[in-house]
N, C-alpha and C positions, 0 to 999 in steps of 0.2 A: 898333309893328310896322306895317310897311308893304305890305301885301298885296293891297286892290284886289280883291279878288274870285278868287285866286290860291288854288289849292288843289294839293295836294302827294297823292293818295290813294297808298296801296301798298296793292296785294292779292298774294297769293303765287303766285312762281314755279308754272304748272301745266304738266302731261307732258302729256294725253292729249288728245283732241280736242274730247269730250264733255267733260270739266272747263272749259274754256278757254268753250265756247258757254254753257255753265252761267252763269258770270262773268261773262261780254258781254255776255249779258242782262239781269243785273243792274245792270251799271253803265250800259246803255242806259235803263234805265228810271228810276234815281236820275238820271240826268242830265237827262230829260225833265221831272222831276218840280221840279227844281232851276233848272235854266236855261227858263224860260217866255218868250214873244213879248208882245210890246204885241199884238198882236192874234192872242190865244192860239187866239178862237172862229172863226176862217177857216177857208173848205172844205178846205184844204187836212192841217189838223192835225185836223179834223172825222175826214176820211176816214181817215190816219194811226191816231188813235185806234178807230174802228171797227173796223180789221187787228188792230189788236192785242188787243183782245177776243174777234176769231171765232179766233184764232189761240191765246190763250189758252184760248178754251171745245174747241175742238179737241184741243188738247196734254190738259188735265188734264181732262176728260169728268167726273168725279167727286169734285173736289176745286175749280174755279173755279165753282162751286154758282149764285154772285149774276151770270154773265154773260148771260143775256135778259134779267134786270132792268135793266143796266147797257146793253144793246143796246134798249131801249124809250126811257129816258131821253136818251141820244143820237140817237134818231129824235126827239122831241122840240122838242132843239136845234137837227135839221137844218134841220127843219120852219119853226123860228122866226127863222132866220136870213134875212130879206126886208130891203127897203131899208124904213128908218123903224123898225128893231129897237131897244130899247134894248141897244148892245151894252155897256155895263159891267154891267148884268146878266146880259146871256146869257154875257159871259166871266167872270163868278163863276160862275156853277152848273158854265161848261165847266171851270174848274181844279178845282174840288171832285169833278166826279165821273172826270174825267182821275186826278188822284188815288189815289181808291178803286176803280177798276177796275186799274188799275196795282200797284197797292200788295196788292192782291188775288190779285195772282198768288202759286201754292201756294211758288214757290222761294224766293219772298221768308219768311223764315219767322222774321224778326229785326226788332228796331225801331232799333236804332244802330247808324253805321259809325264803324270807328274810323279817323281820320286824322293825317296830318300837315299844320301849316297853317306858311306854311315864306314868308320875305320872297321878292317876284320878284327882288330887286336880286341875288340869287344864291342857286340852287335845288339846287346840290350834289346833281347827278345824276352818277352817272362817265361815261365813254363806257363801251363793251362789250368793252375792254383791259385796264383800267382796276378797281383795287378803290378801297374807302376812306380807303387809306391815302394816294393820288392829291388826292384834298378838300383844299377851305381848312376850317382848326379853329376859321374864325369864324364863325358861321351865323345866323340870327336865328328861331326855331323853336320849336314846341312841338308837343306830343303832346293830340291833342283831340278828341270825340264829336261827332253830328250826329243827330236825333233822326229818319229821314227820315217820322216817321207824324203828325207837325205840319206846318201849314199853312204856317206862314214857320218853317221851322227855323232853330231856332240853335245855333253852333258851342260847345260847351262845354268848355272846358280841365280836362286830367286832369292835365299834369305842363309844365312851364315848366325847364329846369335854370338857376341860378341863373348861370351866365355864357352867355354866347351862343354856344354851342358846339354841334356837329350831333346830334340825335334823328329816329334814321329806323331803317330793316331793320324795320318790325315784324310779328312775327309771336306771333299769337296760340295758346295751348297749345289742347289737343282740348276742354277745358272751357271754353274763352272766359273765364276765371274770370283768368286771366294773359296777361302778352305779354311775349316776349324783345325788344329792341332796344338799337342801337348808338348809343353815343358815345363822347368824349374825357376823360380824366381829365387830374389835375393833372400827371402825366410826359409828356403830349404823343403818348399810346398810346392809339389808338383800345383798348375793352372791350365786351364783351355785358354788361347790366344786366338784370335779371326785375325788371316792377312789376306791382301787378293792376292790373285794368282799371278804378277808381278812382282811381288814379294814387298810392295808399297801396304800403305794404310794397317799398319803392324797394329792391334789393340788388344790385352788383355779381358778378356769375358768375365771369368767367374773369379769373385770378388778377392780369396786369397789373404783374406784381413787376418786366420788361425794359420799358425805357423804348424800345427799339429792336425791337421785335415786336408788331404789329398784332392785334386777335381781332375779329370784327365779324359779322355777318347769321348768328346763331343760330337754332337751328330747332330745335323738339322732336319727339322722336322717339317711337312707341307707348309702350316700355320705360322712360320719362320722362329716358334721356338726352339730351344735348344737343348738338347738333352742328353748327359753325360753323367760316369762315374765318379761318386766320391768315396770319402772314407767316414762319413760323417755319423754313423753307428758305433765306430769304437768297438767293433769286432774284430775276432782273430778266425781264421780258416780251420776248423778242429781238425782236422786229419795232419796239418804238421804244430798240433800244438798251441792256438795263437799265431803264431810266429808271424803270419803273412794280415797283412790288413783285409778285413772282406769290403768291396765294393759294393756300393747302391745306387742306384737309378735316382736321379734327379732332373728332373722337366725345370726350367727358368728361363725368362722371356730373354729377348736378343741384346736390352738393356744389362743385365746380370739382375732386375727385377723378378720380385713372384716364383723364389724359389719355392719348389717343393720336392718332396720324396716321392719316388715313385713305386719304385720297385728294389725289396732286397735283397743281397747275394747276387746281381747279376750285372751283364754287361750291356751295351746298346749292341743293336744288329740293326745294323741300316739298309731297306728292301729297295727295290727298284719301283716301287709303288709308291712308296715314304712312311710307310705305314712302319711302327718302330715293332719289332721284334725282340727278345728279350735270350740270354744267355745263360742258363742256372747252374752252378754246380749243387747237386742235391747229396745227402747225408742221408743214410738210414742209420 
């Protein structure tokens, strides 16, 4: 695999405004934490990180506990940053405690992300017309963890599928304990699969029996159904033509039992409430 430093992450579809800042913040701070400078300890990321301490002791008054602590030790570093500093050490202490004042924040409340780690030569993203069924079925990818509370994280693989075919849509159930996601089976029909988050108990969901009907970006629901897009209208997208398949909304229980249609033309949006949310592309 060929990837270069190429990373695929998916977090879920959010509705409301306040979810979406939640998430931003997270991925801002995983990213800082991840992508570092050659010269990390400059006034500039100095100041950067200071913001984000008084900002965090600000926000969570009673739960970011260790930030005067963490606002002494970066006076410190300010302090010691003169010409004739040794700076490989002063940029060691600065990614260590960059780190743990980050990694410190109350929202962070998890030590693994789970990702897709996915070849650049082709990233098999759709455009926003566009469902799964639109992809090439040769992909080069797998399904993988990242430890972000280690110093040099590394990426660790949960599940690999045995031909080079697409692993993505994932969404994790309310226990973190499982996750639905899509791929291609031996007819050439995209499926939703359930594995846990160890990459064990791998099982096929939606049933897959038409080689000509798409099922893909599964999402579980409070009541543990499941609900995801198919292609099972036999529509095309008018604005290129036909050409692209339109998706539908289908709710079916955890069995692949009791399917039904739900909604169509649209995608799932998965809330932090659980409450399903819906995605339309509309035509006049």
């Amino acid at each position: 695999m060929n990837v270069r430093g190429c990373l695929s992450i998916q977090v879920p579809r959010l509705q409301s405004a306040k979810e979406w800042k939640n998430i931003m913040k997270i991925l801002i701070v995983w990213l800082s934490l991840v992508v570092t400078s050659v010269l990390a300890v400059e006034p500039a990321n100095l100041k950067s990180l200071r913001l984000a301490m008084e900002d965090l002791s600000q926000t969570f008054p009673g739960k970011y506990t260790q930030g005067p602590d963490f606002l002494k030790r970066l006076e410190v570093l300010e302090k010691a940053l003169v010409p004739g500093s040794d700076m490989a050490k002063l940029d060691a202490e600065y990614t260590v405690l960059q780190r743990e004042a980050l990694l410190a924040n109350p929202e962070i409340d998890f030590d693994h992300i789970l990702l897709v780690r996915r070849s650049e030569s082709y990233l098999a993203l759709p455009q926003n017309w566009q469902g799964n069924s639109a992809l090439k079925k040769n992909v080069d990818n797998e399904l993988a963890t990242l430890n972000i509370r280690q110093l040099s994280p590394t990426i660790q693989r949960i599940y690999k599928p045995q031909q080079p075919v697409f692993v993505g849509d994932l969404h994790l159930h309310f226990d973190a304990g499982r996750l639905l996601f899509s791929t291609t089976i031996a007819n050439g029909s995209w499926q939703v699969f359930e594995m846990s988050v160890d990459g064990k108990r791998l099982r096929q969901v939606t049933p897959g029996k038409d080689a000509d009907i798409d099922s893909y970006e599964g999402v579980y629901l409070p009541d543990e159904r499941i609900i995801f897009t198919s292609s099972t209208g036999f529509q095309g997208v008018p604005c290129v033509s036909g050409k692209v398949y339109v998706g539908n909304l289908h709710v079916m229980n955890p069995d692949g039992t009791g399917e039904a249609v739900y909604w169509a033309m649209a995608a799932p949006i998965p809330t932090c409430s659980g409450r399903p949310a819906r995605f339309r592309a509309a035509h006049k």
